[in-house]
VORODO-516927 format. One record per residue (C-alpha): residue number from 1; residue in three letters; x, y, z. Coordinates in nm, 4 decimals, padded with zeros to 6 digits, always signed. Example, Ala and Ser with C-alpha at 12.3 -4.5 7.8 and 13.67 -1.06 7.14 Angstrom:
<recs>
{num 1, residu ALA, east +01.2300, north -00.4500, up +00.7800}
{num 2, residu SER, east +01.3670, north -00.1060, up +00.7140}
</recs>
This chain:
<recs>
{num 1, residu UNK, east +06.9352, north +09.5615, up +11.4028}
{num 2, residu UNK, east +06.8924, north +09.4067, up +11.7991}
{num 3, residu UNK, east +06.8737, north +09.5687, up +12.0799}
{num 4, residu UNK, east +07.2277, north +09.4460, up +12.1476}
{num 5, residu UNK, east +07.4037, north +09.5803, up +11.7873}
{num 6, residu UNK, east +07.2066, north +09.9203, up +11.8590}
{num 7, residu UNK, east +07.3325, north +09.9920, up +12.1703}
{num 8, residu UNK, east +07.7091, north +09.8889, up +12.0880}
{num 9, residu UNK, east +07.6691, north +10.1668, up +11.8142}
{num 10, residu UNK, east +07.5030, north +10.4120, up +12.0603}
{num 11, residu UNK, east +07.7914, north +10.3527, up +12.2884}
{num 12, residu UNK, east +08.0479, north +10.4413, up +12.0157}
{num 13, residu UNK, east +07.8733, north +10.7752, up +11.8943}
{num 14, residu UNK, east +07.8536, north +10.8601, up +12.2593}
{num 15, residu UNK, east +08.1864, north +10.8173, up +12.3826}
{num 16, residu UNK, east +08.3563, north +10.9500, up +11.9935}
{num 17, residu UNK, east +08.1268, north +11.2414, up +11.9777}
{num 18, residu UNK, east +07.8685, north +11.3196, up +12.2474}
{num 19, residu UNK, east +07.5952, north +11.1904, up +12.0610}
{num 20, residu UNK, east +07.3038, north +11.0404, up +12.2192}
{num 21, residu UNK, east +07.0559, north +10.8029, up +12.0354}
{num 22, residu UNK, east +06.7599, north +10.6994, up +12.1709}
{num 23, residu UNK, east +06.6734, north +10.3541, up +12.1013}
{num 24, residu UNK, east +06.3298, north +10.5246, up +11.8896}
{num 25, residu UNK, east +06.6396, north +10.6389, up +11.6609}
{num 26, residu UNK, east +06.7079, north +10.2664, up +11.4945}
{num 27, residu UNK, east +06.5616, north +10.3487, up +11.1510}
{num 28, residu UNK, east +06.8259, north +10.6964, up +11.1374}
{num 29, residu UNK, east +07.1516, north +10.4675, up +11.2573}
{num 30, residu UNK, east +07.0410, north +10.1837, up +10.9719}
{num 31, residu UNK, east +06.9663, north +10.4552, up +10.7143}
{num 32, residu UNK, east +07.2903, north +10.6369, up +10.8041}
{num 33, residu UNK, east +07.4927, north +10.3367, up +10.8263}
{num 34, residu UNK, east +07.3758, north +10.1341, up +10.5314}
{num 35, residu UNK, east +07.6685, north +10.2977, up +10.2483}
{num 36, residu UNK, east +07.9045, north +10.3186, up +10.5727}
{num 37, residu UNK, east +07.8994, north +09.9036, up +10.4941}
{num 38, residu UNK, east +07.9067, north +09.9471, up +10.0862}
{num 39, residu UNK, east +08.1770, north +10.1311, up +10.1413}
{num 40, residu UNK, east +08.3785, north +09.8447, up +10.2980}
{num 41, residu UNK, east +08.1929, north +09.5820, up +10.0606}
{num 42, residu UNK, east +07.9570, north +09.4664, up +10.3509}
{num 43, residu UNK, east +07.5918, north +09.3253, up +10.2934}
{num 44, residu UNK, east +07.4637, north +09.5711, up +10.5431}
{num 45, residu UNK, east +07.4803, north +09.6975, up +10.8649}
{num 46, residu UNK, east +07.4381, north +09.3629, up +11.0606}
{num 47, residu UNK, east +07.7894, north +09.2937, up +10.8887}
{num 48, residu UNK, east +07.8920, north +09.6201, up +10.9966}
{num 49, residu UNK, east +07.8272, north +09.5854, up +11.3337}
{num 50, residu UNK, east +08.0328, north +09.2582, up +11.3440}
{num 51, residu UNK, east +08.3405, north +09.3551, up +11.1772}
{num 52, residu UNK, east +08.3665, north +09.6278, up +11.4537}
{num 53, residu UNK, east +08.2855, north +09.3307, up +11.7223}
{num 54, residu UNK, east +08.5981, north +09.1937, up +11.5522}
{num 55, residu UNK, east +08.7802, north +09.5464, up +11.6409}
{num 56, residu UNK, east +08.7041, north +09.7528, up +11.3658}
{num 57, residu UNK, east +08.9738, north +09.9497, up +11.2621}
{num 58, residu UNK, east +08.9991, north +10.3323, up +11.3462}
{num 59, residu UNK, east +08.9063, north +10.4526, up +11.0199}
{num 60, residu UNK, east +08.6206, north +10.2845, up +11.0656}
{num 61, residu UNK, east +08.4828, north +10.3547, up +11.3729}
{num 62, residu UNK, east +08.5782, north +10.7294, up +11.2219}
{num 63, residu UNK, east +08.3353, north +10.6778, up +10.9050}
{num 64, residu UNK, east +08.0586, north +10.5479, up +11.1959}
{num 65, residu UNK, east +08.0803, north +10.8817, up +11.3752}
{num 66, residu UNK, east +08.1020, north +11.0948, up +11.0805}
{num 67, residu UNK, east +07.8079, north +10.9772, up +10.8950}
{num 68, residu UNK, east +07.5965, north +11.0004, up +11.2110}
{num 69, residu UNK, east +07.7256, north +11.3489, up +11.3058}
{num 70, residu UNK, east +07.7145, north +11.5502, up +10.9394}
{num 71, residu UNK, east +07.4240, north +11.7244, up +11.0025}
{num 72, residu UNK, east +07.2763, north +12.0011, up +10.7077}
{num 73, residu UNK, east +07.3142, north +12.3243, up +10.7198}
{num 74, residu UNK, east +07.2453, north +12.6549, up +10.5293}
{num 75, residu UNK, east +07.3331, north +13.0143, up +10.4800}
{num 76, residu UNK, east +07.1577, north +13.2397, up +10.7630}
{num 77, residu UNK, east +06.9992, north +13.0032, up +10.8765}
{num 78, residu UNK, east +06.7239, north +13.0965, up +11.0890}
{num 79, residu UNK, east +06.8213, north +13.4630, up +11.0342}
{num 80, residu UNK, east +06.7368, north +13.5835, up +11.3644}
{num 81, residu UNK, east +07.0795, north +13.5207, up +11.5123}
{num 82, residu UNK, east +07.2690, north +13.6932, up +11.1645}
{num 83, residu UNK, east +07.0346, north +14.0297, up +11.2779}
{num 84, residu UNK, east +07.1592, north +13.9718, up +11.6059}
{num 85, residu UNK, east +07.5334, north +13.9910, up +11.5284}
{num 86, residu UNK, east +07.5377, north +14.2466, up +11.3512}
{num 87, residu UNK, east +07.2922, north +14.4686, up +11.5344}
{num 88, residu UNK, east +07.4115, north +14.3805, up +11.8643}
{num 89, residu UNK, east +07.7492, north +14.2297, up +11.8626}
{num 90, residu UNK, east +07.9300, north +14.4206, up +11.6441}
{num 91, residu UNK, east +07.8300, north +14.7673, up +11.7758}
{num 92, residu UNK, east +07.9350, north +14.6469, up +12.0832}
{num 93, residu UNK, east +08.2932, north +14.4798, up +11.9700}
{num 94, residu UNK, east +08.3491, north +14.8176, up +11.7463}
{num 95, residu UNK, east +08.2869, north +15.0334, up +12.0521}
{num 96, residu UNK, east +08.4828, north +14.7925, up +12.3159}
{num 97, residu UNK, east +08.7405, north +14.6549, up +12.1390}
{num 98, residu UNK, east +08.8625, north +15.0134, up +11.9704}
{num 99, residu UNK, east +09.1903, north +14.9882, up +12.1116}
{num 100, residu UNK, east +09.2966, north +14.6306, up +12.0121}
{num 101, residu UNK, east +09.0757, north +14.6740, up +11.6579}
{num 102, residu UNK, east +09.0691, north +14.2850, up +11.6852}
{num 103, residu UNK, east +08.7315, north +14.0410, up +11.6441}
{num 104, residu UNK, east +08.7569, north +13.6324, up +11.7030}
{num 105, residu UNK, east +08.4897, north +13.4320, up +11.5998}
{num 106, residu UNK, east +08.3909, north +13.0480, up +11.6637}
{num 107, residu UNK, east +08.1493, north +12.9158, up +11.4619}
{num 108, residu UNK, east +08.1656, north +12.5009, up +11.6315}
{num 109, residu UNK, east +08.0264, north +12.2367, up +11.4721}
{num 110, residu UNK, east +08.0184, north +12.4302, up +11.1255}
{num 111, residu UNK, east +07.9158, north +12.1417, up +10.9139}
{num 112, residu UNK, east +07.9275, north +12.2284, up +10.5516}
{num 113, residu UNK, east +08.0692, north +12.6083, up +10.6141}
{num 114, residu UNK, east +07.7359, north +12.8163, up +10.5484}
{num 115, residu UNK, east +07.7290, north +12.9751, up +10.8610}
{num 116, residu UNK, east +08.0962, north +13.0611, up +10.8777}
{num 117, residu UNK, east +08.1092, north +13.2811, up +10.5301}
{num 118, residu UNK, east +07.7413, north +13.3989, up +10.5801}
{num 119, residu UNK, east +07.9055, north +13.5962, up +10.9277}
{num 120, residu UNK, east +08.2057, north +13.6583, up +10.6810}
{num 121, residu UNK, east +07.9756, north +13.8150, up +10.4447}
{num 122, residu UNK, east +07.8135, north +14.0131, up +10.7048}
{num 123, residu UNK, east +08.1496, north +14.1630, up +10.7946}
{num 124, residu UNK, east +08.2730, north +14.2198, up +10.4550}
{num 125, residu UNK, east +07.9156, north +14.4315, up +10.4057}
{num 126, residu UNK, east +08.0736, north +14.6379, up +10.7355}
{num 127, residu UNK, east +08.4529, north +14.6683, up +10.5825}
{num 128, residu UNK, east +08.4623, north +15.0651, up +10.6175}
{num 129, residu UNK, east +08.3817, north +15.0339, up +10.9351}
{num 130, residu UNK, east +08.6380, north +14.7493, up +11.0291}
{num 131, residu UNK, east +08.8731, north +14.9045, up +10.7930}
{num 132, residu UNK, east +09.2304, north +14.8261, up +11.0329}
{num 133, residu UNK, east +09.0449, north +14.5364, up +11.2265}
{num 134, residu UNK, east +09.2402, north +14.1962, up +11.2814}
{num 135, residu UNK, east +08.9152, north +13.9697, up +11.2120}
{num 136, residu UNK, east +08.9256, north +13.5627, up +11.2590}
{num 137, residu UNK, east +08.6837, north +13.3464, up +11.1942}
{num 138, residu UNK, east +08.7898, north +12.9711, up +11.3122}
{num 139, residu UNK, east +08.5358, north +12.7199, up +11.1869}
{num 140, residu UNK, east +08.5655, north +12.3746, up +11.3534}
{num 141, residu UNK, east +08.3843, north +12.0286, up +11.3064}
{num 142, residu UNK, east +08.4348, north +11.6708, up +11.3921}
{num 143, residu UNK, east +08.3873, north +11.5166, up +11.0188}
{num 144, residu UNK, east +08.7013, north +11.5424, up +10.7812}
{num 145, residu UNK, east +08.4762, north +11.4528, up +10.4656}
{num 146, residu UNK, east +08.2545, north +11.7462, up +10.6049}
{num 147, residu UNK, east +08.5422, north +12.0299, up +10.6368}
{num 148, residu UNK, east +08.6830, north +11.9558, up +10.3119}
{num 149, residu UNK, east +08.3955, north +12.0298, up +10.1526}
{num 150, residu UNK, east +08.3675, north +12.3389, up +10.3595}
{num 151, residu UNK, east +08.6891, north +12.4839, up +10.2780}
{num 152, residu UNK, east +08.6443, north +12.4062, up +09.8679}
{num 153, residu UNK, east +08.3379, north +12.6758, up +09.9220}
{num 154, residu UNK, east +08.1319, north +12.5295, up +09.6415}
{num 155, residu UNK, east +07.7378, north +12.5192, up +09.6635}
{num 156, residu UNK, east +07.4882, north +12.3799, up +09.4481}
{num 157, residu UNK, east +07.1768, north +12.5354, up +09.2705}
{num 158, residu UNK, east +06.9719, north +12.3843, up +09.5640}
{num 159, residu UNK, east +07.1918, north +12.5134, up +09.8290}
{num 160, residu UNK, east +07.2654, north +12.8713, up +09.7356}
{num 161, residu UNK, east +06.9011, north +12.9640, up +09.7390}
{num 162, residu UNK, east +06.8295, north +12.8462, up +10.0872}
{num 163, residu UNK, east +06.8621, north +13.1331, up +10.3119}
{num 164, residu UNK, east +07.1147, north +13.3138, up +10.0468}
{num 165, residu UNK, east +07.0413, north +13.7091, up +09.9474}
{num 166, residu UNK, east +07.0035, north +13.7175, up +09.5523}
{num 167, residu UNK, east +07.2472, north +14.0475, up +09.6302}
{num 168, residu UNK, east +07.5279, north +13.8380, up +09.8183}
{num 169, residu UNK, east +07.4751, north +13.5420, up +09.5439}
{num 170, residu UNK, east +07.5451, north +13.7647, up +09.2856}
{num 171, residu UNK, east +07.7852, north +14.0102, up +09.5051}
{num 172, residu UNK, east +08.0010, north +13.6970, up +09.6186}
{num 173, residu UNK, east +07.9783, north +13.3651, up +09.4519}
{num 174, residu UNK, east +08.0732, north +13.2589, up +09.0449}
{num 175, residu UNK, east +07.8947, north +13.0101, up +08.8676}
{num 176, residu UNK, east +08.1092, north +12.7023, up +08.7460}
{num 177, residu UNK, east +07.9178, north +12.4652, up +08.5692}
{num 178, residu UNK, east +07.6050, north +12.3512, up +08.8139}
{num 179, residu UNK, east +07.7880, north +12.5007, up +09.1283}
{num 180, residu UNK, east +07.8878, north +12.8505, up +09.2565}
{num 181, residu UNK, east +08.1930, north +12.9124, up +09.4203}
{num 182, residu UNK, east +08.2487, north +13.1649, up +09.6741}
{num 183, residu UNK, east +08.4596, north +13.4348, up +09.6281}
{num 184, residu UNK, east +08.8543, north +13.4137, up +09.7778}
{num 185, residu UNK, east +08.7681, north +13.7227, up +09.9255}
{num 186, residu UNK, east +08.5422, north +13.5275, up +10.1894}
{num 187, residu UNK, east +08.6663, north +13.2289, up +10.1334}
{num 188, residu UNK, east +08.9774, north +13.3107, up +10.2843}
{num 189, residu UNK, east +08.8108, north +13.5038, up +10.5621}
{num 190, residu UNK, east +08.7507, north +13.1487, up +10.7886}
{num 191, residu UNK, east +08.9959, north +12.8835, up +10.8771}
{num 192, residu UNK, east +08.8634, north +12.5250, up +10.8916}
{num 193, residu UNK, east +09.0001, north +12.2980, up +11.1736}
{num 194, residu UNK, east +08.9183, north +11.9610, up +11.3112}
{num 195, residu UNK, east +08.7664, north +11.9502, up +11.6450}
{num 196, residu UNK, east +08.5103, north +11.7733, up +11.8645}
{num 197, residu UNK, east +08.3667, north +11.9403, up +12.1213}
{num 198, residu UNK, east +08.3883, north +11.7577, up +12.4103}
{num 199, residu UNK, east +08.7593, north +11.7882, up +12.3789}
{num 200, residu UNK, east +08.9132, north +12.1171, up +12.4595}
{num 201, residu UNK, east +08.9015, north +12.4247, up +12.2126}
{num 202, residu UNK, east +09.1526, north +12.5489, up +11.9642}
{num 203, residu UNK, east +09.4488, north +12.7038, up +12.0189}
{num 204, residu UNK, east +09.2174, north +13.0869, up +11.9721}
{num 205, residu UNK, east +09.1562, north +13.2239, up +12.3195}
{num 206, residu UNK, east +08.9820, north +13.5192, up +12.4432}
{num 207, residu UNK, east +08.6963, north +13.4382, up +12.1901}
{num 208, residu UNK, east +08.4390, north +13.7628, up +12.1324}
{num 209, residu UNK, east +08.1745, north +13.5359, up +11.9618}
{num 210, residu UNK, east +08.1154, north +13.1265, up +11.9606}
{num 211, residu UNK, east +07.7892, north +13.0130, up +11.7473}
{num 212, residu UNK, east +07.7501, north +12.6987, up +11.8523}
{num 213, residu UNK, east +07.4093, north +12.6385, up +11.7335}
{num 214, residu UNK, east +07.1666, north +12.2963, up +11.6928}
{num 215, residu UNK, east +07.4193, north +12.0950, up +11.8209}
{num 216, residu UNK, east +07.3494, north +12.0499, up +12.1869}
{num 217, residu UNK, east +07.0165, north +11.9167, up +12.1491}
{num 218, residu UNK, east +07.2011, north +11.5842, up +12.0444}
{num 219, residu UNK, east +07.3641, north +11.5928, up +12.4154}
{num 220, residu UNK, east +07.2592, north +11.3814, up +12.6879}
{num 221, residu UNK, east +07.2401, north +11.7086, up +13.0156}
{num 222, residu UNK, east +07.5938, north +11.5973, up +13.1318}
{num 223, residu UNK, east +07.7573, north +11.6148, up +12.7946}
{num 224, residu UNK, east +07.6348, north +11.9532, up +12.7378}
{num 225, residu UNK, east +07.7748, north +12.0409, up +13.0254}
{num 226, residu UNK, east +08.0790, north +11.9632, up +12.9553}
{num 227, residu UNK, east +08.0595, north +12.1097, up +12.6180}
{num 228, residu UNK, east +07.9480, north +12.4058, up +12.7465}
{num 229, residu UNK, east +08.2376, north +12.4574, up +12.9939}
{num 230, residu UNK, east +08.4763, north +12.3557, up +12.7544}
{num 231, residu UNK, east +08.3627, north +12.6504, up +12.5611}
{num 232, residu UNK, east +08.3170, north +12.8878, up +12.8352}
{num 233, residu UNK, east +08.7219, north +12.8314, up +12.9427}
{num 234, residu UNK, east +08.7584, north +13.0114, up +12.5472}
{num 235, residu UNK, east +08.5727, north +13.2626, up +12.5959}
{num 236, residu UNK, east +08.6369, north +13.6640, up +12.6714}
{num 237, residu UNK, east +08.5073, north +13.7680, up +12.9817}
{num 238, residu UNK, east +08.2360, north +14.0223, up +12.7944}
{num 239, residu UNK, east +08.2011, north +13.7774, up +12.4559}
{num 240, residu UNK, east +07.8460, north +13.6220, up +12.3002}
{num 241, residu UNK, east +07.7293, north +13.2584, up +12.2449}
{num 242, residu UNK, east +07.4817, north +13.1967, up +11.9885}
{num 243, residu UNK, east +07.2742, north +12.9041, up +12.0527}
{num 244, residu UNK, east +06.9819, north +12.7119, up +11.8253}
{num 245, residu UNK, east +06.6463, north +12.8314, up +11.8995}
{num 246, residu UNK, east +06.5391, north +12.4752, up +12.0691}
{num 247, residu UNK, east +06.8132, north +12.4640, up +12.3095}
{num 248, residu UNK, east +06.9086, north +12.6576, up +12.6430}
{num 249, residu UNK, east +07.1628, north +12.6807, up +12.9443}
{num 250, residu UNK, east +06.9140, north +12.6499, up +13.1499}
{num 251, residu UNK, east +06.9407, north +12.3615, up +13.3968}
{num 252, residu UNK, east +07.2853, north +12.2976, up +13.2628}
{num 253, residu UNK, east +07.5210, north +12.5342, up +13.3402}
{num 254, residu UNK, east +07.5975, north +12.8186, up +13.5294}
{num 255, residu UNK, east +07.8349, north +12.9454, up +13.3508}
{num 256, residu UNK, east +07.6287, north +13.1835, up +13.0754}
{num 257, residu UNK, east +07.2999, north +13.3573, up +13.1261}
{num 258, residu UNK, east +07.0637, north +13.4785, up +12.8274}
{num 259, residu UNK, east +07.1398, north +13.8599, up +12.7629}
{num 260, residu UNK, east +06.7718, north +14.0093, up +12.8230}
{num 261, residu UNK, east +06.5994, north +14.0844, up +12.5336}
{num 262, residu UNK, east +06.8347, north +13.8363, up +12.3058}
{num 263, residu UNK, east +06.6829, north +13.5242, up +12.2453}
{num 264, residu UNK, east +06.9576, north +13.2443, up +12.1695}
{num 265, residu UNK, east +07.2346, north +13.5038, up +12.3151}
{num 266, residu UNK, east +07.4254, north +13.4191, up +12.5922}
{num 267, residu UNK, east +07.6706, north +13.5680, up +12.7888}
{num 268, residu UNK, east +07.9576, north +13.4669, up +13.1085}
{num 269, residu UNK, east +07.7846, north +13.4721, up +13.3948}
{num 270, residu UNK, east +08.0785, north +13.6560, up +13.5500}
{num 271, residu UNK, east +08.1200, north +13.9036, up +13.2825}
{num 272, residu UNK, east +07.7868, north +14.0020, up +13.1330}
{num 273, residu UNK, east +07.7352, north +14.2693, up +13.3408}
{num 274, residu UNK, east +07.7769, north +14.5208, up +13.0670}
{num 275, residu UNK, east +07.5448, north +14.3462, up +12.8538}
{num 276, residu UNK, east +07.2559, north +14.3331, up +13.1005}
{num 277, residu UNK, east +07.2457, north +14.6732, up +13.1576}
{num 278, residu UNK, east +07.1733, north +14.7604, up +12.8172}
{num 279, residu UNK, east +07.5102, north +14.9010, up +12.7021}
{num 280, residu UNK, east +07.5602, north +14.6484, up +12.4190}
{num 281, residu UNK, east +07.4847, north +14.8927, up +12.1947}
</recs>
């Protein structure tokens, strides 16, 4: 692929999803792209490229973005920020949001849906507690293909036992052939929606939590900004954002600030106040 081909594909991830590829990034956009062009009967991506000089159609520029945007994912991933939620933030939504009894989540960029029912798990382990509690989990990504996988809830052999408790395996999941399904008793816990971040949120306002986590390190600074104020204009004044371990606010916006002692937990600048002095609990 030239120089020239590279950056007309850069340029399109960019401006469809907030992407940004470094030109040291040629070998992923080739690897990525490669069945994009057996899918439309193309030699490779050379021929790619050119059809969409021609003006690819939508659908195609759509199957660009989405193969270079479906990132893996896996249940707890990471773990820390699953302790986190439900040592820190649900004490704190149980005891401040008594009177209303009602919990919105955002799990953004969700990929393949792990992280959405492993937080829907966590709750269901808390149900006596949350017994009269409105709960909504919205789980949102850019890629169709992606979502629809999501919302089917099936897992293979490989991806149940990354990150998975044997107890929830067994507790919530069937085996069907080679896959497990999860239960309809999470499954029916999250809604799946289409969304791209840089666009604004979902019709759910006054957000308590938003995991939006290992996707901003694919930003370019002002991107992220704009991601992050996007999601900041959701939010509830008091509410958490869960970010990857590798990426910050710092520099970026002035909108959150890391709740002390919380690594990867952020809060409004405006309305953390509670938080930092130690009353999450």
């Amino acid at each position: 692929m030239n120089i020239d081909d590279f950056n007309l594909v850069a340029k399109i991830l960019k401006d469809r999803s907030g992407l940004v590829l470094g030109s040291d990034k040629a070998y992923l956009l080739e690897s990525r792209l490669n069945p994009v062009a057996r899918k439309y009967d193309l030699a490779g991506v050379d021929d790619l490229v050119a059809m969409i000089r021609k003006g690819g159609q939508e659908k195609l520029l759509v199957d660009i973005t989405e193969a270079m945007t479906t990132n893996e994912s896996f249940f707890f991933r990471d773990q820390k920020p699953f302790d986190q939620f439900r040592d820190l933030v649900l004490p704190y939504v149980l005891d401040h949001r008594s009177q209303a009894k009602k919990l919105k989540i955002w799990c953004a960029a969700c990929s393949s849906g792990q992280e959405p029912y492993s937080l829907a798990m966590l709750i269901r382990e808390q149900a006596a507690r949350l017994a009269g509690w409105s709960i909504e989990i919205l789980a949102t990504d850019l890629s169709l293909e992606i979502l629809s996988k999501a919302k089917e809830g099936a897992y293979s052999q490989f991806e149940v036992q990354r990150g998975l408790p044997v107890q929830f395996l067994m507790k919530y999941f069937k085996q069907e052939g080679e896959r497990w399904k999860i239960s309809d008793e999470i499954r029916n816990m999250v809604s799946f929606r289409p969304h791209n971040l840089l666009e604004q949120p979902p019709a759910m306002r006054q957000i308590d939590v938003v995991f939006c986590r290992n996707v901003l390190i694919y930003f370019d600074p002002e991107t992220k900004t704009k991601a992050l104020e996007l999601i900041a204009g959701a939010m509830a004044e008091d509410g958490f954002l869960f970010l990857g371990g590798a990426e910050t606010v710092l520099g970026v916006s002035e909108r959150f600030q890391l709740i002390p002692g919380q690594r990867g937990v952020y809060g409004l600048t405006a309305g953390s106040g509670r938080l930092a002095t130690g009353t999450a609990g």
